[in-house]
N, C-alpha and C positions, 0 to 999 in steps of 0.2 A: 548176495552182494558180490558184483564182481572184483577182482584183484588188477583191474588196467591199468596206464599209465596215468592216465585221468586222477587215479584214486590217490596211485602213490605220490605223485608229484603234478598238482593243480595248478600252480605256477608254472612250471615248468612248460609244461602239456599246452598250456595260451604260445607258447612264446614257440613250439614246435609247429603248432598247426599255423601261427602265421608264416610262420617259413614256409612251410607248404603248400600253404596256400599261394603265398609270392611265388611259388617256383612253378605255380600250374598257370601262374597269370602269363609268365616267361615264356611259358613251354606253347599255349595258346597262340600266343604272339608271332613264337617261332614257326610254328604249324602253320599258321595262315603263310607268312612269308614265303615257306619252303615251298608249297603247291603253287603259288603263282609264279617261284623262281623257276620251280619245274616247267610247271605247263609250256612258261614263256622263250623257257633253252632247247626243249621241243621243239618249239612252234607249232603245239598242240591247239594252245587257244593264249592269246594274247591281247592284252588290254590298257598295258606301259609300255611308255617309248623305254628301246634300249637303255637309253642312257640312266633312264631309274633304276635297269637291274640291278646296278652295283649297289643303289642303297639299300634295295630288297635282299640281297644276299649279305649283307652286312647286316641288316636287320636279323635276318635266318640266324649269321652264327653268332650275333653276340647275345642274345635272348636264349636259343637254345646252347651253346654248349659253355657261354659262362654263365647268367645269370638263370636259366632251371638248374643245372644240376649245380652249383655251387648252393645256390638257397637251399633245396631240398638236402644237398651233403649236411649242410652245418646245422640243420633240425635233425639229421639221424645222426651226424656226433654230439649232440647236447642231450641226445637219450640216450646215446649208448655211453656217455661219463656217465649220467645222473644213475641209469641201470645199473650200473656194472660197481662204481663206486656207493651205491646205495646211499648217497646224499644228495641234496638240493643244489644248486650255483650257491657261492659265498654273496654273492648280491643281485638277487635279478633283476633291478635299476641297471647295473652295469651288463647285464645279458641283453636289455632293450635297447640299451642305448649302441651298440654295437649292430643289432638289428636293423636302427633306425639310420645308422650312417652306411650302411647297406643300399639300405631301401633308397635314400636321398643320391648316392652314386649311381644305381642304376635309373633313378629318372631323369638326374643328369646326363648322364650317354644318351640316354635314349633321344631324347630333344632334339639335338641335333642332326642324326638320324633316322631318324620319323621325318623329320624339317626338312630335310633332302629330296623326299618326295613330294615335294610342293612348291611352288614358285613364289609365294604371299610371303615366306620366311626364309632371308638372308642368312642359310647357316644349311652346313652337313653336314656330314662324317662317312661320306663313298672309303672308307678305307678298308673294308673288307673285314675280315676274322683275323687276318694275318698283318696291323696293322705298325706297320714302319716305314719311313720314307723310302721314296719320292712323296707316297699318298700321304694328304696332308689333313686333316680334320680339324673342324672348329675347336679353339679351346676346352671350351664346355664338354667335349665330348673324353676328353682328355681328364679334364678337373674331376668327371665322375667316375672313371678307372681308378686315379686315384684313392677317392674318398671308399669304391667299391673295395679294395685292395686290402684299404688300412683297414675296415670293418672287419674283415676277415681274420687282420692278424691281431684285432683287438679279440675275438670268437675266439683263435686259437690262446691267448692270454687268460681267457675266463675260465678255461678245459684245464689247461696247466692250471691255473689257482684252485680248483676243484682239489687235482691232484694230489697238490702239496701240504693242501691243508688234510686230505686221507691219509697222503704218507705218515706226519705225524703221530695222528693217531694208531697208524696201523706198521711203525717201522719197520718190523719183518714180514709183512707180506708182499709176494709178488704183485706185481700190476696187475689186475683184470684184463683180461683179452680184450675186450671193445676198447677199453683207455690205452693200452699200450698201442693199440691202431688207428687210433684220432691220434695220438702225443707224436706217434712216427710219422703220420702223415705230414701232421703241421708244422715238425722240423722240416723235411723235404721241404716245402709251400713257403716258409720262409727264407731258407734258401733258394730257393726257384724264383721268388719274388723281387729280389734285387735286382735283377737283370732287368726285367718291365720294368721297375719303380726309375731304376740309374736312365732307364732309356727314356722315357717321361717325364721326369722329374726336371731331365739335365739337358734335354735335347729337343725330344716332340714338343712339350708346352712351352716353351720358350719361343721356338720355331715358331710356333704358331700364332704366340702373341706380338709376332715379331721384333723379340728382343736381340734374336740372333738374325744373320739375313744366310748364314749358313749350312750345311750339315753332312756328315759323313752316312750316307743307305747305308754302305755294308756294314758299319758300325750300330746302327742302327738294328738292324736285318739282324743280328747275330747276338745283338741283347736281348732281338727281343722272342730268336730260338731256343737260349740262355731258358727262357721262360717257357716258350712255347712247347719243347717234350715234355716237361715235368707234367706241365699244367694237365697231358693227357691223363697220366699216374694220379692228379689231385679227382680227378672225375672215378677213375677207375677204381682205386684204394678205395670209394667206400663202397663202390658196386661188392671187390673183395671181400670187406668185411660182411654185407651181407650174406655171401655164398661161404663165410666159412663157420655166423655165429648162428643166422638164420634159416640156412639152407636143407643145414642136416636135422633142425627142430621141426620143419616143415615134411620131411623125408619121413620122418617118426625115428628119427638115432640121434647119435651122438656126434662132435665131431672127432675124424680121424685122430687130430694129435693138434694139441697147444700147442707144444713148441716147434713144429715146422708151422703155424702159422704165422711164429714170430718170427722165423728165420725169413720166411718169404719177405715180411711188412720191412725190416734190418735192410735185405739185399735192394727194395727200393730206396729206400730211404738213399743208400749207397748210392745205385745205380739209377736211377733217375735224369738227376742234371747233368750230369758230364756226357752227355749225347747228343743234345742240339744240335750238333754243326752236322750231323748225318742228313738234317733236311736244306744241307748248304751244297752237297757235294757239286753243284753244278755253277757255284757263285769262282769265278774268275779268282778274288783276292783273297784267297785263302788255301796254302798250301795244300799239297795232296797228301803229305806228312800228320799234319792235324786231324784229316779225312778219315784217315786210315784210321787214325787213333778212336776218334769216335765209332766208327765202325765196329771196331775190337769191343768198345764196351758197350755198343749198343747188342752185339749178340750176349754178352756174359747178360742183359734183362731177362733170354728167354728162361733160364735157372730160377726165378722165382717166379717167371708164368707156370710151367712145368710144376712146379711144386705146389701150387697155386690150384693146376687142374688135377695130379696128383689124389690131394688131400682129399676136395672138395667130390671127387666123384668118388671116393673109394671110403665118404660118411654119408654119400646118396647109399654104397651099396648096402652098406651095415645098415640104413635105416631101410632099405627096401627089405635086406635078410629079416629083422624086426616084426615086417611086416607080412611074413611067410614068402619070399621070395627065395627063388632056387634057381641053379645051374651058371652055367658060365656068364650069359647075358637074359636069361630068363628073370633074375630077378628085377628087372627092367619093367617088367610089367606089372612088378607089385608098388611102382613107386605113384604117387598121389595124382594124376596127370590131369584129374578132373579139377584139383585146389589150381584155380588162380594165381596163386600167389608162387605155388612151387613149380606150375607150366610154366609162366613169366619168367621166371629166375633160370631155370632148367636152359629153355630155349637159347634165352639170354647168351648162359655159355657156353650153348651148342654154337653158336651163331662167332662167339668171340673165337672159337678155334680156330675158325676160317681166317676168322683177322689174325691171328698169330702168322698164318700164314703167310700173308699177303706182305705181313710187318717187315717178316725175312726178307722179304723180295725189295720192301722199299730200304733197307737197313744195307744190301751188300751194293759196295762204291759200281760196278760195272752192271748189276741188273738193274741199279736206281735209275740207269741211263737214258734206258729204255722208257721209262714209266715216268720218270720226274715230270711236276705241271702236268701230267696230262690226269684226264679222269677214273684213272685207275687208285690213285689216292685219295681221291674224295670216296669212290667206294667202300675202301680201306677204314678211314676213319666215319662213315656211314656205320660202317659194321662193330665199330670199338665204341665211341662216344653215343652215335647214334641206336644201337642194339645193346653192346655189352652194358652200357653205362645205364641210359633209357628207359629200354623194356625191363630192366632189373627193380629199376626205381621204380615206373609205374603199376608194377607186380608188387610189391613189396610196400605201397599205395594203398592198396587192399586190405592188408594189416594195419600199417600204421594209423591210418584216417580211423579207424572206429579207435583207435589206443589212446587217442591226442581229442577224441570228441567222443565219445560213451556212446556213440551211436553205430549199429551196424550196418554190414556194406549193404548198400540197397540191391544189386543185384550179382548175385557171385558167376550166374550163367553166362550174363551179359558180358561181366571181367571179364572169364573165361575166353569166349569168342573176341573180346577185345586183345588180348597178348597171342592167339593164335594169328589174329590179321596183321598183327604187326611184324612176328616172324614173317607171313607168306608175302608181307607187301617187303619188308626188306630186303628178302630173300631175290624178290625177282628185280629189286634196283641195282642193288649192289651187284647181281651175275651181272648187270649189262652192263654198269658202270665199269668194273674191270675188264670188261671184253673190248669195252669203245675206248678205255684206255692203251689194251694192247696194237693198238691200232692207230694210237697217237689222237685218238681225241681230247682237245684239249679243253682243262678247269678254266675257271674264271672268265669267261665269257657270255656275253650273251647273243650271240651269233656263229654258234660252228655249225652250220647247215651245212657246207659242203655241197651248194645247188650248182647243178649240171656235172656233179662228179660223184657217181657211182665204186664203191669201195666192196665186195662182195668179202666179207670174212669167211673166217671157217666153216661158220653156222650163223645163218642171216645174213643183214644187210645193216646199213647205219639206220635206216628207217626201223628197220626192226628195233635195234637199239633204243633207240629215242624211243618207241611205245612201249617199251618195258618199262623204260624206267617212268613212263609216264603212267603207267600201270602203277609200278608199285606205288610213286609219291600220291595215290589216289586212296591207296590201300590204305593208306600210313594215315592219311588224314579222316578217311571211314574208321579206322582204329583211335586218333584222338578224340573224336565225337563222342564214341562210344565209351570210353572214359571220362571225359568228362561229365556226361550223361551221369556216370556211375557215382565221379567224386559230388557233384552237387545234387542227386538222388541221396545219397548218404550224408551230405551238410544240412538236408534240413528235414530229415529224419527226426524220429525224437528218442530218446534217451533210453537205453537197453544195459539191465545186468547180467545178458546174456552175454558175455565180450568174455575170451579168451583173455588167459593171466600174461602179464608182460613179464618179459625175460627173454632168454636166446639159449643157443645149445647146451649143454655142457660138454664133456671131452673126454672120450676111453685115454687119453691119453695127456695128463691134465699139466698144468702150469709148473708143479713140483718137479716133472721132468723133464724142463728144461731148465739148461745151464744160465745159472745167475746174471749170467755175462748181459744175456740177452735183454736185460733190464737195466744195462748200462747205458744212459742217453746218452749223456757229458761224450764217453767213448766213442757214440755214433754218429752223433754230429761232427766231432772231431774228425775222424775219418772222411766225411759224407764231404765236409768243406777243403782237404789237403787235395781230394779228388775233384773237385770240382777246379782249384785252384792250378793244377797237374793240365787239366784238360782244356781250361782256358786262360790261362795269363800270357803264355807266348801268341796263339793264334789274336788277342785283342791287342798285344801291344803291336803285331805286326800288320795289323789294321791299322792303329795308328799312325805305327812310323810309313808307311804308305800312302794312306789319304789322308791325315792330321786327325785332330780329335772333333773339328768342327767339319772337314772334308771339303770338295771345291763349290763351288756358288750353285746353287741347282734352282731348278722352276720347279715349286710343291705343285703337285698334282690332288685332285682334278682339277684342270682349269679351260676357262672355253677359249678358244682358238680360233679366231679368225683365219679364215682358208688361205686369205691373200698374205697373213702376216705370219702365217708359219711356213708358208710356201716360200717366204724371204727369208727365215730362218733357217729351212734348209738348204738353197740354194748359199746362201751366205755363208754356210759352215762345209758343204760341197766344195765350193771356190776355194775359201783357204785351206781344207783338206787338198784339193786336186797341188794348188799353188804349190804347200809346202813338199808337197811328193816330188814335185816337177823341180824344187831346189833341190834338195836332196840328191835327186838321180843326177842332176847336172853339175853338181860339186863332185859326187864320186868319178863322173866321168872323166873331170878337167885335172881331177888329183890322181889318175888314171894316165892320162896323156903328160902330165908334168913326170910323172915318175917312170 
């Protein structure tokens, strides 16, 4: 009889696998999108007008980087409470129903952005991954952000009640490591979340149901990066906790140390939101005072990456030593490289160190300068969201799908060769994406050909470029096949008590020694929101007091244009531009000759 998670918690385990399930339908979704956005930014093989690319690459990131890896997070934090705290949810009515208004926000998004690609239905949502005005999206796409939002912070409510009703019972023990990094997560996520909820709530949905007829972008812009770093940390944080409960159990050891994992999970929680405005440095209405400040705390993040890679490789080594390995980097080759699940994960963080890299480069105010908008950032987070986050999850896929279903993985060779292609196909996107960004090619389009203009880099050509990367996004999608393959090989499998026992590492260096402090929430929220509060109440009041809280009349975009009637709108706004120049200089002149 096996000891899975099936066994210990049967409830539970329904309510995990549909998460997971919804996150591979996401992940799916986003796959197809990415290869046709690839292909078409190429001009490899092309089959939509331009003008759909922007719903296809909005389709790409809102399927893949909120709605896979959010579903997928919140089924491995509802096992790593239910694990770690050795009990059930206090109601799994209220664990479903939290699911279900999940599920209902992202069908609502999606509606409208599916709908964008088709002419038969009056409705889109072309606003990207990044979305805040000018771009303007139907309602509905709005309304389902929303209800996606709230689900989440009703998930993180369900985790805390878990909690509270263990502390009780258990009022001197430490937090378990898995709850102590779902509970920090979800403070950050809550915090983070005001900034989108204040910019939607108060501004986009209104706009769009036209209750307002106006809107301040930068205000907008700046809620909703308010949102948009954290949100990286809400993807990454659980990739973290895999690599620090699950990584070294896979290894054959233990983990390094408890409490530098909670120090690291603490420092984000801290540093997390007060850094947004680092992806602003090149927005006009926003002092270079503020710039800098973000800057300064976006480097203090690299202190719990560091600590982070630290931990995590030096419970690989002890579990390699475990395992008879020897010498300085010999014991490298004792560690499990044929398990699936620890090549995926492994990789994963080889792959994130590059992004750290890169991070540096987009984080300091005078080398962002260079790179900003162009396709050296989309690499960037290619390599963090896309790799670290990802390949971690669909490695770690492998284990949980037989834990959450009694059934084992149908093919572990197949894994295998599935999380190496994903390395080698990201490996060779992301080289060219950052090369063609060093070179100023630019994101969010879908036409940088650059025809009848030859660019020779250091190493290759833009043509070169563009087959790489159309290389790798080929790899990438030969590597989601192949998992998928694997997940529904193993969905209808049949029922096995051959299945490894559920559980995660334990710690040479265990929760006793670290300092009490670290299990102080109340204390770190407190801190997390004075910092938050430090880093943006003057830069948004001086938003305000410059463009108002509603900002000047603007045209939401996308909108179609007639040639003759914007060609009178530039002319028209040329004229009084030239006009008022031409008073201007003939007042200074005459007050010149009077004087």
């Amino acid at each position: 009889m096996s000891n899975a998670y099936i066994d210990q918690f049967p409830a539970e385990a329904k309510v995990v696998k549909a998460l997971f399930y919804s996150s591979f339908v996401a992940l799916a979704l986003g796959g197809v999108f990415g290869i046709i956005q690839t292909l078409h930014r190429t001009d490899i093989y092309r089959f939509i007008d331009s003008a759909d690319y922007y719903s296809v690459l909005t389709a790409h990131g809102v399927f893949m980087v909120i709605t896979f890896t959010i579903f997928f997070l919140v089924g491995v934090f509802t096992w790593g409470v239910t694990t770690s705290l050795d009990r059930e949810v206090e109601d799994i009515r209220f664990t479903w129903a939290w699911v279900g208004l999940m599920s209902l926000g992202t069908v609502m998004a999606a509606v409208p952005i599916l709908a964008g690609l088709t002419d038969s239905i009056d409705m889109s949502a072309a606003v990207l991954f990044t979305f805040y005005a000018p771009l303007q999206g139907h309602p509905l796409f709005y309304l389902g952000l929303v209800l996606f939002v709230v689900g989440t912070w009703v998930a993180g409510a369900d985790w805390f009640r878990s909690w509270w009703a263990w502390k009780k019972e258990n009022p001197d023990e430490r937090i378990p490591l898995p709850t102590f990094m779902v509970l920090t997560t979800m403070i950050m996520w809550y915090i983070a979340t005001m900034g989108v909820a204040t910019s939607i709530l108060v501004f986009l949905l209104p706009w769009s149901l036209g209750w307002i007829d106006s809107i301040n972008p930068l205000l907008t812009r700046t809620l909703f990066w308010f949102f948009g770093h954290p949100v990286v940390y809400f993807w990454l944080m659980p990739a973290y906790m895999m690599w620090y409960v699950m990584l070294p159990k896979f290894s054959g050891g233990k983990l390094f140390s408890d409490p530098l994992a909670r120090v690291g999970f603490v420092l984000f929680l801290l540093l997390s939101t007060p850094v947004g405005i680092h992806h602003q440095y090149l927005d006009p209405g926003i002092a270079e005072g503020f710039k800098f400040i973000a800057m300064t705390n976006t480097m203090f993040l690299l202190l719990p990456s560091f600590l982070t890679a630290f931990t995590v490789v030096a419970s690989m080594e002890h579990g390699a030593r475990q395992r008879g390995g020897t010498g300085y980097f010999g014991w490298l080759k004792a560690l499990p490289w044929r398990d699936p699940v620890f090549a995926g994960m492994a990789l994963a963080g080889l792959l994130f160190a590059a992004a750290g890299f890169s991070g540096m480069v987009n984080a300091g105010m005078n080398i962002n300068y260079l790179v900003h908008n162009s396709l050296w950032v989309v690499g960037h987070f290619h390599l963090t969201v896309g790799t670290a986050v990802a390949l971690t999850f669909m490695a770690v896929s492998y284990w949980f799908i037989p834990q959450v279903t009694g059934k084992e993985l149908w093919n572990r060779s197949v894994a295998l060769v599935q999380v190496v292609l994903w390395f080698i196909g990201m490996t060779f996107m992301t080289n060219s994406m950052h090369r063609a960004g060093l070179i100023g090619m630019p994101r969010r389009t879908a036409e940088p050909q650059y025809d009848g203009f030859e660019f020779e880099t250091a190493v290759g050509s833009v043509s070169e470029l563009d087959a790489q990367i159309a290389l790798g996004g080929v790899l990438l999608t030969l590597s989601l096949v192949l998992f998928f393959a694997n997940i529904i090989g193993t969905a209808f499998g049949s029922r096995s008590d051959n299945l490894p026992d559920n559980g995660y590492a334990e710690a040479l260096s265990g929760s006793d020694d670290a300092p009490r402090v670290l299990d102080n929430l109340k204390l770190w929220t407190a801190i997390a929101v004075v910092l938050v509060i430090i880093a943006y109440s003057l830069p948004l009041m001086s938003i305000v007091d410059r463009g108002g809280l509603y900002g000047p009349d603007i045209t939401p975009l996308p909108v179609s244009l007639e040639s003759v009637t914007f060609l009178a709108f530039a002319v028209e706004h040329a004229a009084t531009a030239t006009l008022e120049s031409a008073g201007t200089a003939a007042q200074s002149a005459l007050s010149g000759v009077m004087n």
